[in-house]
C-alpha positions in Angstrom: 4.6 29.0 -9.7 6.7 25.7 -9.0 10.5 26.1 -9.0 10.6 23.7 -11.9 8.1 25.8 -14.4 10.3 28.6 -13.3 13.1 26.7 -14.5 11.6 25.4 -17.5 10.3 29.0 -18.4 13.9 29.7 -17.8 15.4 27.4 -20.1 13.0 28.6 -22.7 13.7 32.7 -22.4 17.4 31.4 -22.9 16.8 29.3 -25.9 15.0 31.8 -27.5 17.9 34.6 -27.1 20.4 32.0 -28.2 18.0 32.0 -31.5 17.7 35.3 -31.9 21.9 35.6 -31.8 22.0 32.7 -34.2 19.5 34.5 -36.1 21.3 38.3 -36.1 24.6 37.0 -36.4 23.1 35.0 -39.9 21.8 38.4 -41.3 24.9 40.3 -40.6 27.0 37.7 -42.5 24.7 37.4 -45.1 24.9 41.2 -45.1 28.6 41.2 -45.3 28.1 43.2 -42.0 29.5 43.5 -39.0 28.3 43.6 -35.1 29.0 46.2 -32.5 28.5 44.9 -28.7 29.3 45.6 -25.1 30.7 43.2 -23.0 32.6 42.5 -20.3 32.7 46.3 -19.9 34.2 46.8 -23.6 33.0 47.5 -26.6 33.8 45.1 -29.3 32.9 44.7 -33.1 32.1 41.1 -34.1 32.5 40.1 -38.2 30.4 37.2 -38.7 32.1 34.0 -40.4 29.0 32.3 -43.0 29.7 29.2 -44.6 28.9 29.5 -48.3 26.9 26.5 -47.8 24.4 27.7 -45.3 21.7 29.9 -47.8 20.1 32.8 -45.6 16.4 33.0 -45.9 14.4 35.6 -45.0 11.9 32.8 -44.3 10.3 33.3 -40.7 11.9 36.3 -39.8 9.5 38.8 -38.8 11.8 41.6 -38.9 12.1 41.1 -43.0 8.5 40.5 -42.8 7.6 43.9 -41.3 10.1 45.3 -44.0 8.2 43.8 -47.0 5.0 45.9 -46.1 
């Protein structure tokens, strides 16, 4: 492989985690759930801020899809 299609393929792994955050954090919120993670070395607990205005959808998420089987 080139260096830059390792780059682009990069770029793309780290867009799609970004999305899958978004994505977790939007459930949890929606949930009125919180998140436990680890970083840094510590464990923290992250309570998700959603704007009233933002609707969650369970539209194209294939974890709620798998769930509605």
């Amino acid at each position: 492989m080139k260096e830059k299609e390792i780059l682009e393929m990069q770029r793309l792994i780290d867009e799609g985690v970004r999305r899958a955050q978004c994505r977790l954090l939007q459930r949890a919120g929606a949930a009125n759930q919180s998140i436990v993670v680890y970083r840094g070395g510590k464990i923290m607990e992250m309570v998700p801020k959603v704007e009233q205005s933002i609707p969650y959808s369970n539209e194209g998420d294939p974890l709620a899809r798998r769930k509605q089987r």
